[in-house]
mmCIF file of the N, C-alpha and C atoms, coordinates in Angstrom:
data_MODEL
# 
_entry.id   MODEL 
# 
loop_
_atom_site.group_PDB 
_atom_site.id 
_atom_site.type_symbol 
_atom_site.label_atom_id 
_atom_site.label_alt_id 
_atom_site.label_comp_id 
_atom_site.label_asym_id 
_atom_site.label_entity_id 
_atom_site.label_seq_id 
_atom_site.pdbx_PDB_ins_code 
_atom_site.Cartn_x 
_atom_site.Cartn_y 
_atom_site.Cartn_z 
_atom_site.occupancy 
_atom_site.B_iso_or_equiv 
_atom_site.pdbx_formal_charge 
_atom_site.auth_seq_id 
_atom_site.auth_comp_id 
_atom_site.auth_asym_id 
_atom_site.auth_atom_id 
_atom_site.pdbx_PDB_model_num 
ATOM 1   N N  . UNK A 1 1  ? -96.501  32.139 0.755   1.00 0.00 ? 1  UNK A N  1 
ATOM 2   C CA . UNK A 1 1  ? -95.884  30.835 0.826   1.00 0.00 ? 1  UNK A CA 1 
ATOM 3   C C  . UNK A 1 1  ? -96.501  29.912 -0.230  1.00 0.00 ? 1  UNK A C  1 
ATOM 4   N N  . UNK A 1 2  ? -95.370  29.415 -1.202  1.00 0.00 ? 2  UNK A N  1 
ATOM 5   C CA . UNK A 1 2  ? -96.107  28.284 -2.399  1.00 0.00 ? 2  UNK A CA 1 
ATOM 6   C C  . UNK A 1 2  ? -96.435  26.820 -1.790  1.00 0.00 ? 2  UNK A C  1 
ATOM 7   N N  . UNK A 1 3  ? -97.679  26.747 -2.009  1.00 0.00 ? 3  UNK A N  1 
ATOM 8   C CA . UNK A 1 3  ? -97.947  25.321 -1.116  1.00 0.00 ? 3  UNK A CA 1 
ATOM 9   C C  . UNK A 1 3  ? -97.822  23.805 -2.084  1.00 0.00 ? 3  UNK A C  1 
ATOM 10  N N  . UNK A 1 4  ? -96.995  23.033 -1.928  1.00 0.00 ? 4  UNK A N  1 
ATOM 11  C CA . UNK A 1 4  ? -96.958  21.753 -2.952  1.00 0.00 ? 4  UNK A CA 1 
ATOM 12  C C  . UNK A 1 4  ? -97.912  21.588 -3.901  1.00 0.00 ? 4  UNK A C  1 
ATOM 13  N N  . UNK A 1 5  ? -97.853  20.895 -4.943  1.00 0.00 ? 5  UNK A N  1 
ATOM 14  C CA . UNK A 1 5  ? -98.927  19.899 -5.223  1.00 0.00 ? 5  UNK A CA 1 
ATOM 15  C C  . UNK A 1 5  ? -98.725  18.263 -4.605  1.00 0.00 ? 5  UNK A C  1 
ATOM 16  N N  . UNK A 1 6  ? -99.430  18.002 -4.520  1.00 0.00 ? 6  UNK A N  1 
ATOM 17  C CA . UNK A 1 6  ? -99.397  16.850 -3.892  1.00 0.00 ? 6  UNK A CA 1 
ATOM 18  C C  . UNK A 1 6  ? -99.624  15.777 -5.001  1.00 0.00 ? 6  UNK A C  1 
ATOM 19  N N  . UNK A 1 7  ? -100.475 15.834 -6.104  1.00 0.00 ? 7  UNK A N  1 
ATOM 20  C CA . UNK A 1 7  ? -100.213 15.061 -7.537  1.00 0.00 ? 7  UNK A CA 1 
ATOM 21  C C  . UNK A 1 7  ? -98.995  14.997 -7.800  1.00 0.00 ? 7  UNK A C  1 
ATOM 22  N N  . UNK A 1 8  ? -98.265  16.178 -8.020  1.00 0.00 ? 8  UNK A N  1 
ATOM 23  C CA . UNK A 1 8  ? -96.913  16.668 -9.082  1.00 0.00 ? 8  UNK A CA 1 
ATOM 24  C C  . UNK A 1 8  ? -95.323  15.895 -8.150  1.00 0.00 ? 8  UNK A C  1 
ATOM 25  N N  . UNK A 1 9  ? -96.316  15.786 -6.622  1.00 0.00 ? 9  UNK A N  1 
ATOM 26  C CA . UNK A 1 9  ? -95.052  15.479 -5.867  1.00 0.00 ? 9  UNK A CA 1 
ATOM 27  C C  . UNK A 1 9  ? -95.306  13.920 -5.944  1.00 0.00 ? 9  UNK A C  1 
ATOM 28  N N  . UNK A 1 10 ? -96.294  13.153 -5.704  1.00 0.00 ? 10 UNK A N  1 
ATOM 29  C CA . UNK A 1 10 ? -97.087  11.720 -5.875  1.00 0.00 ? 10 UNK A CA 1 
ATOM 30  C C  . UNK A 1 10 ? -95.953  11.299 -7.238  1.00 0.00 ? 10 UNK A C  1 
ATOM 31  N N  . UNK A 1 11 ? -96.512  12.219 -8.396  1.00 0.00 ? 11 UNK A N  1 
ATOM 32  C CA . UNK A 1 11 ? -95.784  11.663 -9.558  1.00 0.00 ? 11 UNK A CA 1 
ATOM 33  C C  . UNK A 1 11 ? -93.630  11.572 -9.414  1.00 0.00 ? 11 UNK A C  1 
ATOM 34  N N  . UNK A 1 12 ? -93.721  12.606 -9.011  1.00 0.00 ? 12 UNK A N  1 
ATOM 35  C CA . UNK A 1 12 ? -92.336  12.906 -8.776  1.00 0.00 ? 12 UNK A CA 1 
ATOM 36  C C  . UNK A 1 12 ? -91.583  11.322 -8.274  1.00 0.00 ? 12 UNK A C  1 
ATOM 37  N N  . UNK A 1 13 ? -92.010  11.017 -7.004  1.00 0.00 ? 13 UNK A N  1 
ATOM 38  C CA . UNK A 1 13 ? -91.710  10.054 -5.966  1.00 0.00 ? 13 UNK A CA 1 
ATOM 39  C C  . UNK A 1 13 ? -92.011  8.651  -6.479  1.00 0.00 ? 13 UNK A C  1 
ATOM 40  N N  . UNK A 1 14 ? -93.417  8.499  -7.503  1.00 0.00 ? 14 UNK A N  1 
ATOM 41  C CA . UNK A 1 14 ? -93.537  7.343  -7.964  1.00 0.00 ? 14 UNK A CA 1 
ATOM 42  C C  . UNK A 1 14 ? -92.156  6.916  -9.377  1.00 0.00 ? 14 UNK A C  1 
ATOM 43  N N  . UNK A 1 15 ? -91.678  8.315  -9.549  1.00 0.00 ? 15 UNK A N  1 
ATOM 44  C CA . UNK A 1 15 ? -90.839  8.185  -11.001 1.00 0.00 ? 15 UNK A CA 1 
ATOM 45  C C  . UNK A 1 15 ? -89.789  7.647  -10.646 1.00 0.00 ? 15 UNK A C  1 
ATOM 46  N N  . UNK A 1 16 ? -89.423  8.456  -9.293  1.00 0.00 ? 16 UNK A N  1 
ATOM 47  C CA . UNK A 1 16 ? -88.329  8.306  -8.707  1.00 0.00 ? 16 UNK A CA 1 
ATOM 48  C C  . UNK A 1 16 ? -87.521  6.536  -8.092  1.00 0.00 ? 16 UNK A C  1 
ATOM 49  N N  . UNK A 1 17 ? -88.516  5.800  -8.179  1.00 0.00 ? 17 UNK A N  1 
ATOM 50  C CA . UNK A 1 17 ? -88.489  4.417  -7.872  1.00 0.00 ? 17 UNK A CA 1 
ATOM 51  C C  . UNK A 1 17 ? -88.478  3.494  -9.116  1.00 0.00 ? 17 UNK A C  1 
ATOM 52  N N  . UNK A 1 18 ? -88.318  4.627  -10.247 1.00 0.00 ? 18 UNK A N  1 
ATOM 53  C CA . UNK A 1 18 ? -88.510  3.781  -11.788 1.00 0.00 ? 18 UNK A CA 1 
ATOM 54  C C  . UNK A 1 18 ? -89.515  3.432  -12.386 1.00 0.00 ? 18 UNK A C  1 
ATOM 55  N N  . UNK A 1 19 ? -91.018  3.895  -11.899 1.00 0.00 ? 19 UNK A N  1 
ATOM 56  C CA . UNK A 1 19 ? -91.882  3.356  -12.771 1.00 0.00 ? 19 UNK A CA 1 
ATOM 57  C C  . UNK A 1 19 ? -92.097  4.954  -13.453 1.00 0.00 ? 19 UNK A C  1 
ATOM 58  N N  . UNK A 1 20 ? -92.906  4.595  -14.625 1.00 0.00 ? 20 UNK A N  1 
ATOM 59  C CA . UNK A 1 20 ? -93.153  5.717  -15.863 1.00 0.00 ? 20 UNK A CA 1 
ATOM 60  C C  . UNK A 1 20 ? -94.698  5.865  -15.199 1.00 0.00 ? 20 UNK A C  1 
ATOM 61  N N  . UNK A 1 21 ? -94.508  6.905  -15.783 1.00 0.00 ? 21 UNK A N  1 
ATOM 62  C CA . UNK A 1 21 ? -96.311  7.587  -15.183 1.00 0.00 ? 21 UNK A CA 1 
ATOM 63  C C  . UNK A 1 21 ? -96.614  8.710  -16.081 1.00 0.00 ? 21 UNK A C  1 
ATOM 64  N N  . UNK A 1 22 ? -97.247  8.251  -16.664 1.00 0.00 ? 22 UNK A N  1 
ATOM 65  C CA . UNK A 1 22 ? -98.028  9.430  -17.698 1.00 0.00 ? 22 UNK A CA 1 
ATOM 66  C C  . UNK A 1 22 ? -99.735  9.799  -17.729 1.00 0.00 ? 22 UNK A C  1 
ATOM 67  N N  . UNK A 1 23 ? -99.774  11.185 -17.763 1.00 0.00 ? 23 UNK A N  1 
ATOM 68  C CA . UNK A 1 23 ? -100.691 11.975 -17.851 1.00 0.00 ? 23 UNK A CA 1 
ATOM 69  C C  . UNK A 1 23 ? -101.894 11.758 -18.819 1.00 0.00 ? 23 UNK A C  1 
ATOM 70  N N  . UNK A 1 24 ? -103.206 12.045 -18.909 1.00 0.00 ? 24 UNK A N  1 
ATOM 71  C CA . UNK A 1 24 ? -104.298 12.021 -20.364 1.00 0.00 ? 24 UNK A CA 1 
ATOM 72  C C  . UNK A 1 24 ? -103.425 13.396 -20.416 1.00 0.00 ? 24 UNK A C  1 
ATOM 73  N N  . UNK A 1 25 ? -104.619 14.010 -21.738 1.00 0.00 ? 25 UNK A N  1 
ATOM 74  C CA . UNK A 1 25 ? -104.318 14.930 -22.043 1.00 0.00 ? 25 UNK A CA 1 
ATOM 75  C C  . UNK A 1 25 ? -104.506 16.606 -20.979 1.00 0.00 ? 25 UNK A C  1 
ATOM 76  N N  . UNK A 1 26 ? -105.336 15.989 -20.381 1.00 0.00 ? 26 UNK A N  1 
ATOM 77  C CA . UNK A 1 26 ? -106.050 17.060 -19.112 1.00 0.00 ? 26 UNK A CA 1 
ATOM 78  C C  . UNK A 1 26 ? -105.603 17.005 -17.531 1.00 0.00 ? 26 UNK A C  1 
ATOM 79  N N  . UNK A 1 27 ? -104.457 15.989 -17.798 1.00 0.00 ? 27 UNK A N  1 
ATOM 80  C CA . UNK A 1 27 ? -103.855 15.799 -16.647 1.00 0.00 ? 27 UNK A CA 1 
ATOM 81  C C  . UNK A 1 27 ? -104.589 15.225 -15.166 1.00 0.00 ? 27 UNK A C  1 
ATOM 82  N N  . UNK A 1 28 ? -105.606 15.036 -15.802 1.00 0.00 ? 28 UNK A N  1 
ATOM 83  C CA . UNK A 1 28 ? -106.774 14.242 -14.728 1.00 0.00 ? 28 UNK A CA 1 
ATOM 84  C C  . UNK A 1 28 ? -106.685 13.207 -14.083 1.00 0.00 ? 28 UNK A C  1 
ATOM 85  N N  . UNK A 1 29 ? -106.426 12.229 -15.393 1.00 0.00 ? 29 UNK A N  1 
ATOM 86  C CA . UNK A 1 29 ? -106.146 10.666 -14.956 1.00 0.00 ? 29 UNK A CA 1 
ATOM 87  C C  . UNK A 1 29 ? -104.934 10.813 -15.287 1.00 0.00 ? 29 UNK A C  1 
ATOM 88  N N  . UNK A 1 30 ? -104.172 9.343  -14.596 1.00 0.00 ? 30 UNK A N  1 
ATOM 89  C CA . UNK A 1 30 ? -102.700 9.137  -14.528 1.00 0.00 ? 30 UNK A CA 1 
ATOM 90  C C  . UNK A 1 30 ? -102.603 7.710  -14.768 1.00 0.00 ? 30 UNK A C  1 
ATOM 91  N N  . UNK A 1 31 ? -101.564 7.007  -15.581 1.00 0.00 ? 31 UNK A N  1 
ATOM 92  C CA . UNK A 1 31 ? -101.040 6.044  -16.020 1.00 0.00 ? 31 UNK A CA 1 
ATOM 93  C C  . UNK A 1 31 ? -99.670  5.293  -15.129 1.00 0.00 ? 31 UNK A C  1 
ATOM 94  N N  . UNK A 1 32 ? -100.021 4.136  -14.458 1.00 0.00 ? 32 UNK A N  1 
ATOM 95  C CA . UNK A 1 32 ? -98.736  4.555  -13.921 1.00 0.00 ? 32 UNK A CA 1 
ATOM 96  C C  . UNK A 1 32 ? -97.775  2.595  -14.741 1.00 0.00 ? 32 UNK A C  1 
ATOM 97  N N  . UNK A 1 33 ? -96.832  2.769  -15.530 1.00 0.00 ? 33 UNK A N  1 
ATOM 98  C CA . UNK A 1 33 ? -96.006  1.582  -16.129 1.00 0.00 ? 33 UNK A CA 1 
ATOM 99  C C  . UNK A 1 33 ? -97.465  0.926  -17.040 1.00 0.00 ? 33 UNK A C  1 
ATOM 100 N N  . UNK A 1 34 ? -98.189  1.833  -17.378 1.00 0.00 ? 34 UNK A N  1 
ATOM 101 C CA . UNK A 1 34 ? -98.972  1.492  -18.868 1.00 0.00 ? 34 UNK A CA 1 
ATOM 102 C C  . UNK A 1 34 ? -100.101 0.817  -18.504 1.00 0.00 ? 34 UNK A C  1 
ATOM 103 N N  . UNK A 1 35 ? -100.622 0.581  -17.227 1.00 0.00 ? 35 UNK A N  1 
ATOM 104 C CA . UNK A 1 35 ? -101.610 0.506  -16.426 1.00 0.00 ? 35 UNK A CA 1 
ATOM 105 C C  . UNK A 1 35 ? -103.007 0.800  -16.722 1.00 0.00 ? 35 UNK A C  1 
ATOM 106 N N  . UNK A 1 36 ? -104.108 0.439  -15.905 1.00 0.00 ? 36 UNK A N  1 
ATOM 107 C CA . UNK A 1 36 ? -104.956 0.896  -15.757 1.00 0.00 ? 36 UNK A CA 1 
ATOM 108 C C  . UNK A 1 36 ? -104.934 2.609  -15.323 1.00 0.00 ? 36 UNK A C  1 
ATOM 109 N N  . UNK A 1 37 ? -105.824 3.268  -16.460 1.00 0.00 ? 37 UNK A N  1 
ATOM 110 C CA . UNK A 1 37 ? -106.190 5.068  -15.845 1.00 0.00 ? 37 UNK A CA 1 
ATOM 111 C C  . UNK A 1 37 ? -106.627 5.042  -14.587 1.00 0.00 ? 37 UNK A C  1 
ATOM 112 N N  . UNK A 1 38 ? -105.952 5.730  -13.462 1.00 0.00 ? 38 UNK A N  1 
ATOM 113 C CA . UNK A 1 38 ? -106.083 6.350  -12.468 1.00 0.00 ? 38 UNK A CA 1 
ATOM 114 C C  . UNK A 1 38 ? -106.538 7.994  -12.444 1.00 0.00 ? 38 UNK A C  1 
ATOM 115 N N  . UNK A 1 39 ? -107.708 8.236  -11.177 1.00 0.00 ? 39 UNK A N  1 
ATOM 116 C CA . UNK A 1 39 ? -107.771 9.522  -11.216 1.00 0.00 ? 39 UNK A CA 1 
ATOM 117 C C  . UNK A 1 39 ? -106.558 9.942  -9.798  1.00 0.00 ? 39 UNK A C  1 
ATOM 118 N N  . UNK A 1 40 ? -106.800 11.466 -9.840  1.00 0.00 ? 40 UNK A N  1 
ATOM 119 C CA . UNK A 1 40 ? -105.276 11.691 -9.141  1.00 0.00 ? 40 UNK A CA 1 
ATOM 120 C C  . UNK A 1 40 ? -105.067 11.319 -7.749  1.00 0.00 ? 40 UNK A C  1 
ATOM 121 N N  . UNK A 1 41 ? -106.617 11.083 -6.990  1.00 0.00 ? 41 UNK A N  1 
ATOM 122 C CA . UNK A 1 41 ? -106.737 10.463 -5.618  1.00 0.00 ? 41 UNK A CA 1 
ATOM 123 C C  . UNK A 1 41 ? -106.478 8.950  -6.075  1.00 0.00 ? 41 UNK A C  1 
ATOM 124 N N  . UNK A 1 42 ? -106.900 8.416  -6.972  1.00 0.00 ? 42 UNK A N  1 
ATOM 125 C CA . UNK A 1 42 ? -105.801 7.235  -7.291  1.00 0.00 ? 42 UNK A CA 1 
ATOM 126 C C  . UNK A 1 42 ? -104.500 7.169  -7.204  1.00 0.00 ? 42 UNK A C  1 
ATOM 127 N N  . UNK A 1 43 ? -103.883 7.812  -8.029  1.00 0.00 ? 43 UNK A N  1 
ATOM 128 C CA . UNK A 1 43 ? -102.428 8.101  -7.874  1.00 0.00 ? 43 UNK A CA 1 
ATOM 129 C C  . UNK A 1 43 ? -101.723 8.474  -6.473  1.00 0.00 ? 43 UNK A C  1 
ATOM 130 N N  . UNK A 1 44 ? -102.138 8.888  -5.672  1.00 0.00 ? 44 UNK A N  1 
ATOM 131 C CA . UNK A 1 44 ? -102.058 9.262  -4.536  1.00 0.00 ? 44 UNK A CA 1 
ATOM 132 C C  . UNK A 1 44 ? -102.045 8.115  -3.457  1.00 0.00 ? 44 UNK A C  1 
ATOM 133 N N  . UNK A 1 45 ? -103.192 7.720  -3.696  1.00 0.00 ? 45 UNK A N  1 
ATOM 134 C CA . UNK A 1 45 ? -103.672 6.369  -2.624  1.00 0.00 ? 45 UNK A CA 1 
ATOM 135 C C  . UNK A 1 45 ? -102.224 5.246  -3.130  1.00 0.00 ? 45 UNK A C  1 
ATOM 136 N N  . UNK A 1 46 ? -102.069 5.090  -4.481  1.00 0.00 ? 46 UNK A N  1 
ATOM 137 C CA . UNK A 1 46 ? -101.120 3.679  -4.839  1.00 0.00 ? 46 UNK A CA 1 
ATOM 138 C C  . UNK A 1 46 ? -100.252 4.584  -4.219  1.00 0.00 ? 46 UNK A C  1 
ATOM 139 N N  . UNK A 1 47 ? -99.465  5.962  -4.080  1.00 0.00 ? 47 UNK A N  1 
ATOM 140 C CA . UNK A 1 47 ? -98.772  6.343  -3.541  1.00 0.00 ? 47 UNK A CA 1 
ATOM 141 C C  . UNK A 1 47 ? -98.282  5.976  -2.003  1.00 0.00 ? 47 UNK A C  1 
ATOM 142 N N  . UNK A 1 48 ? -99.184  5.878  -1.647  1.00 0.00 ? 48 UNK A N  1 
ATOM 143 C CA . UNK A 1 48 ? -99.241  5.884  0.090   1.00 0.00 ? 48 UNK A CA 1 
ATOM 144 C C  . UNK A 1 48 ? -99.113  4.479  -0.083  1.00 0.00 ? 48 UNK A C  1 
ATOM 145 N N  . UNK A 1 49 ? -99.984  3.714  -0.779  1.00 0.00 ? 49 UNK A N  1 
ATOM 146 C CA . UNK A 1 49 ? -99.495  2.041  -0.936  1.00 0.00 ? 49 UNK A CA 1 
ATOM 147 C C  . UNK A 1 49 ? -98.764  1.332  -0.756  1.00 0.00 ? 49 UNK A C  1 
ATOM 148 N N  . UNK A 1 50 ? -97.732  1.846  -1.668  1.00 0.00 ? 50 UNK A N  1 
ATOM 149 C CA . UNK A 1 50 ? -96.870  0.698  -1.622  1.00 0.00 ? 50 UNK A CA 1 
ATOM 150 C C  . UNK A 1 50 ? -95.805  1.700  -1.405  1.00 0.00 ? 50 UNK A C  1 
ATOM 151 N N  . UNK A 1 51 ? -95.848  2.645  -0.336  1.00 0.00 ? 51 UNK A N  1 
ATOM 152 C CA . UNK A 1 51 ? -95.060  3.045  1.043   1.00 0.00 ? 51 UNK A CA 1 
ATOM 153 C C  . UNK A 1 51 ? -93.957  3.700  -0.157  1.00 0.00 ? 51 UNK A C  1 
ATOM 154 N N  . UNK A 1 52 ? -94.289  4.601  -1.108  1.00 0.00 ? 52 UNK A N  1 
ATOM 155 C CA . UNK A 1 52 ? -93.397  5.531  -1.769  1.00 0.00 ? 52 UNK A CA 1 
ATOM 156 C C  . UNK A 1 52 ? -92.973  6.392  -0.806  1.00 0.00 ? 52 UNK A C  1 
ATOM 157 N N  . UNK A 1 53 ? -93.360  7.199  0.037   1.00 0.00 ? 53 UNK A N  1 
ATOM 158 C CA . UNK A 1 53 ? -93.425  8.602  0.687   1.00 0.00 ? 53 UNK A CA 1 
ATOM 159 C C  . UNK A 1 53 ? -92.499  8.331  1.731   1.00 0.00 ? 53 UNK A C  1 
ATOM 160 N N  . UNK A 1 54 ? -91.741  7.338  1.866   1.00 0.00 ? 54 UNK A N  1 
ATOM 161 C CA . UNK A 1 54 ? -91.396  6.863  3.378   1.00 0.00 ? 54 UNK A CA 1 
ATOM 162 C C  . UNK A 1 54 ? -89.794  7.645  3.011   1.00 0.00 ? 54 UNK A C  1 
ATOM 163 N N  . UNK A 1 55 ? -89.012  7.979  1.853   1.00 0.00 ? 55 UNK A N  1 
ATOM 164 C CA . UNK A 1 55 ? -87.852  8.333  1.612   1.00 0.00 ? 55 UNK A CA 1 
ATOM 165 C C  . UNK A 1 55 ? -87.745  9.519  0.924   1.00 0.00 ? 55 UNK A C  1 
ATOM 166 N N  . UNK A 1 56 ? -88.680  9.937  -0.467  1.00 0.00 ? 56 UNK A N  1 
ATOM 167 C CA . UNK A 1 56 ? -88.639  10.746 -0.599  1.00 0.00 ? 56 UNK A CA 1 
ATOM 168 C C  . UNK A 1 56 ? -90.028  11.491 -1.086  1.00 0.00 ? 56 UNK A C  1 
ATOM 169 N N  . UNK A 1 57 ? -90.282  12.786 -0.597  1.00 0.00 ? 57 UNK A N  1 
ATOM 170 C CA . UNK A 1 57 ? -91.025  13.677 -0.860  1.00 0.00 ? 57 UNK A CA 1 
ATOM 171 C C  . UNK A 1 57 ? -91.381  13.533 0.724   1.00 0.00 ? 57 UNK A C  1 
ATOM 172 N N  . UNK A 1 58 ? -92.355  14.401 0.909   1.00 0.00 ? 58 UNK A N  1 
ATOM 173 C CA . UNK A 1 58 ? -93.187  14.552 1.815   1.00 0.00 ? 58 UNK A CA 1 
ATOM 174 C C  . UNK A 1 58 ? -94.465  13.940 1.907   1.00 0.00 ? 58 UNK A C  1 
ATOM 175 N N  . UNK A 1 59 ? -95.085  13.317 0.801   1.00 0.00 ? 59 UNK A N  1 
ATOM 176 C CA . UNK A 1 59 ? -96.477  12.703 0.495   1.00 0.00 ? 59 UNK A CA 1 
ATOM 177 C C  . UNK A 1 59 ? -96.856  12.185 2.227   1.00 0.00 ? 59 UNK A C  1 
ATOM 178 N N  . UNK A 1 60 ? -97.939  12.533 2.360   1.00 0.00 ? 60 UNK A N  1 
ATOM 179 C CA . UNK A 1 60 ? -98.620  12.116 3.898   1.00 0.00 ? 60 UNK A CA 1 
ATOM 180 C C  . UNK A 1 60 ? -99.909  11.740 3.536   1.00 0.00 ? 60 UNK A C  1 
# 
């Protein structure tokens, strides 16, 4: 059984609401609308934030 990523889905769901989110080169930190670098439990946490997960993806 393939188990999510939970980054790849974070990013997915944050795109999905229109903001741009881009990667460094190592995919470590995350950019989200040209922002301050986030690491990916960053990305995650603003995820849960500002209540992305409530429509689409699964993010918990």
């Amino acid at each position: 059984m393939l188990e999510e990523d939970p980054v790849a889905e974070a990013v997915t769901v944050i795109m999905s609401r229109g903001h741009t989110v881009e990667p460094d080169d190592d995919y470590e930190n995350w950019r989200v609308d040209g922002g301050a670098w986030l690491t990916a439990g960053g990305l995650l946490t603003l995820a849960i934030r500002l209540g992305l997960n409530a429509r689409v993806g699964r993010l918990q």
